[in-house]
N, C-alpha and C positions, 0 to 999 in steps of 0.2 A: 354472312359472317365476313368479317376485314379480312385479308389476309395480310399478315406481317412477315417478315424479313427474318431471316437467320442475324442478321448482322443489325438488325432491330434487339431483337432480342438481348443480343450480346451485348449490345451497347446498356442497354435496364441491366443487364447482372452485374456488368462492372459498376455500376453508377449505386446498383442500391447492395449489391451482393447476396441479393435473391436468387433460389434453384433460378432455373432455365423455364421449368413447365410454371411454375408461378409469374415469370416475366414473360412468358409467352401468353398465358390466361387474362393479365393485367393489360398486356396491352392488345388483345382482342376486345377484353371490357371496355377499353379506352377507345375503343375505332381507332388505332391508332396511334389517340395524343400519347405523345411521351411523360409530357409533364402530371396528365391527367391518370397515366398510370403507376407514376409515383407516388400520388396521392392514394392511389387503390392499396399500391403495397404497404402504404404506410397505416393505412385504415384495417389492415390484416393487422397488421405488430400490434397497434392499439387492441382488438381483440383478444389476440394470443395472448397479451400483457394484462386482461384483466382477468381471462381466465385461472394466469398462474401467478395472479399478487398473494397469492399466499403461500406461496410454494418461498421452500429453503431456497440461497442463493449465496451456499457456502464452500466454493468451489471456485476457481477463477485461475487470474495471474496478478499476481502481485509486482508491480512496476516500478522503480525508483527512476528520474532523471534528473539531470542537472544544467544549469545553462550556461551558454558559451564563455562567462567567465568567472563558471563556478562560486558566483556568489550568492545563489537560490538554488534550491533543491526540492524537488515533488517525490511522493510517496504514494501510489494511489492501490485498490484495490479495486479489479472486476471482476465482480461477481457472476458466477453461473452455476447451476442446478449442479450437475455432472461434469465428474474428473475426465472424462473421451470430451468433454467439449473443451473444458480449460485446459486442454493440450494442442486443442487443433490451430494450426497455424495462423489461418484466419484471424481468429479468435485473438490468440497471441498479441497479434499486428493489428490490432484492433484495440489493445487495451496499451500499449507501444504509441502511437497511434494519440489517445487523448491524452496520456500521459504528456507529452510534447504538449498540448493546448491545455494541459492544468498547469505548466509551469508560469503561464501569464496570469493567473488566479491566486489571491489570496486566500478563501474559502469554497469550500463544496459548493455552498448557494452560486456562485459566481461563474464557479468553474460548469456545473450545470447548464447554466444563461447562455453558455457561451457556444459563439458559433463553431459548427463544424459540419465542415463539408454541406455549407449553404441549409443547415438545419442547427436548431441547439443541440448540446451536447445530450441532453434527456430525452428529445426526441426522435437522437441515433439511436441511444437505448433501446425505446420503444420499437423502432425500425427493425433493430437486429435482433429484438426477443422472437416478431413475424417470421425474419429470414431464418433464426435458429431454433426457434420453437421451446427455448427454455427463458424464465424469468432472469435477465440482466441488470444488475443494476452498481452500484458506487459505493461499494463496502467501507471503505475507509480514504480519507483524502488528507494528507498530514504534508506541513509545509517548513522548511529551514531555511534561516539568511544566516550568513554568515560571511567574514571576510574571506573563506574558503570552505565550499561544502564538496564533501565528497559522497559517492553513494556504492551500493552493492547488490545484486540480487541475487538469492539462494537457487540453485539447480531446482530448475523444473518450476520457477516461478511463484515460490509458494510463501516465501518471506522478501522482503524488500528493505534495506534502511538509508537513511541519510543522516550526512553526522557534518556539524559545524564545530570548525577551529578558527581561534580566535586573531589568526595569522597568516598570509599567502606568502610563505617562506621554501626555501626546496626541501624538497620531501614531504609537502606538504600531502601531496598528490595520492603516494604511498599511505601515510601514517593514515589519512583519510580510511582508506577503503580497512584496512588493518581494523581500525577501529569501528565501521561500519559491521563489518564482518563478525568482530566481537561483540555486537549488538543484538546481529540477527541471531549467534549460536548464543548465547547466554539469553538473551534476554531480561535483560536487565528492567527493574519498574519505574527508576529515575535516574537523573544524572549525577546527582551525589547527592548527601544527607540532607540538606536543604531543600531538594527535589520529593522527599516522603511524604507523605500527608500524616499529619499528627494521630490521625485515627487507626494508622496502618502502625504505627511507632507504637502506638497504646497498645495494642491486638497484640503484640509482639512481645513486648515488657509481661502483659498478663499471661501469655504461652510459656516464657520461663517461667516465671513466677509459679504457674503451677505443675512443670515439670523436676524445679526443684524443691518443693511443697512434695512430692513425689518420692523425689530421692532422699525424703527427710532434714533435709537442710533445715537451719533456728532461721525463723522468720525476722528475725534482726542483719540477717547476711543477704536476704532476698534481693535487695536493692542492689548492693554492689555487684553481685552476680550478675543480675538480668540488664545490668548498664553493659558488661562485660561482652555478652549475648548478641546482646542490640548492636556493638560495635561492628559483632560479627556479620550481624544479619546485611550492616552497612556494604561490607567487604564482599559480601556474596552477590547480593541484589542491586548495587549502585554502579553502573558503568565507570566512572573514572576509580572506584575503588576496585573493581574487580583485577584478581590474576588473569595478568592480560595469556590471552589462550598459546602465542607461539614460545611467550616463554614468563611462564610462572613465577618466576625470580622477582618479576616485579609487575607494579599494579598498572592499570589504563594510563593512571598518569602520567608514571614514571616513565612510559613509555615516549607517550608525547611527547614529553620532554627531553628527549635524544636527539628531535632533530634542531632545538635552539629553544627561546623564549615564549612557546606557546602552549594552549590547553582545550581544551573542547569545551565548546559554548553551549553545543545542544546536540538533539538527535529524535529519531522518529523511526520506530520500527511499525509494519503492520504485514499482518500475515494472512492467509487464509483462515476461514472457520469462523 
């Protein structure tokens, strides 16, 4: 049997972030090769990965970034099995980590493709399902440009957003994350009424329609009511319509609009689950 190095070893767990007794086993199977026993560890993950492709993978951290002159923003989500794993550090700084190389991606397919750390990004995945023994994988990957993007992420990793404004003006910086943050605690479905989907607007007309069918209303009055409703539903569920949360008095937009001539052009929340 080969015998290998302490400081062999060490060198395979930094490199792949495999236990010790697995990079110890890998590169005794390798006689040695290094490279040969990266391929071993990586031939684990592929097993471990197919064992648990059915397995839930609705746990993680939820990652926002943004790049050096804030005008793109990434949202991603990594997935894992268990809440003790999407807390461990590692893990964290692992999904930190691709976050930073999904911000050169315009799409998941892409971002995928893409290298890291001299392997594609899916087949880090597959790497660290072996090292972690739970299915890994890219729950949500959501992207914002704007002339100013600002971002937020909720304690403990579990909601993420990024929010564009239509202007790099001061304060932008602030009203950003404010708005951000109003995104991840409300959760809002679009960015204003034009953002709805028409089927979601109908669903909506027909829910008053028959809760005041209910309360006995003349079916001659239904309509102006449930237009009434709807406005409201706007004001509840539309980010630049909502009461902005620090201070109620006025809406996302009015807020915006405090710090000079601008408004929010988009946004992207994703969460765990």
């Amino acid at each position: 049997m080969v015998k290998v190095t302490a400081a062999e070893v060490n060198k395979l767990r930094k490199t792949t972030g495999a236990g010790m007794m697995d990079c110890k086993k890998a590169l005794v199977e390798a006689e040695g090769d290094f490279e040969k026993a990266i391929e071993i560890l990586r031939k684990k993950g592929q097993k471990v990965a197919a064992k648990r492709a059915d397995r839930e993978s609705t746990e993680g951290a939820a990652i926002a970034k943004v790049n050096a002159d804030n005008t793109k923003g990434v949202s991603i989500v990594l997935g894992c099995e268990t809440d003790f794993v999407g807390k461990n550090e590692n893990f964290v700084n692992l999904a930190h980590g691709l976050a930073e190389v999904a911000l050169n991606y315009a799409s998941k397919e892409e971002f995928l493709a893409a290298d890291y750390e001299g392997m594609t990004v899916a087949d880090k995945l597959i790497e660290q399902t072996g090292v972690i023994g739970e299915k890994l994988d890219i729950n949500a990957f959501e992207v914002v440009e704007a002339p100013f993007v600002g971002s937020y992420i909720h304690a403990g990793n579990k909601i993420a957003t990024i929010v564009g404004l239509s202007s790099n003006i001061e304060g932008a910086d602030v009203v950003a994350k404010d708005v951000a943050m109003q995104a991840a605690a409300m959760n809002p479905i679009a960015l204003n009424e034009d953002g709805v989907d028409a089927s979601v607007i109908e669903k909506e007309i027909e829910i008053a329609k028959d809760q005041l069918r209910a309360e006995g209303k003349p079916e001659a009055m239904l309509d102006n009511i449930a237009k009434g409703k709807i406005k409201r539903f706007f004001k509840d569920n539309t980010l630049v319509n909502q009461a902005f949360i620090k201070d109620s008095k006025q809406s996302v937009a009015q807020y915006v609009k405090t710090i000079g001539d601008v408004e929010v052009t988009g946004f992207k929340r994703v969460a765990l689950g």
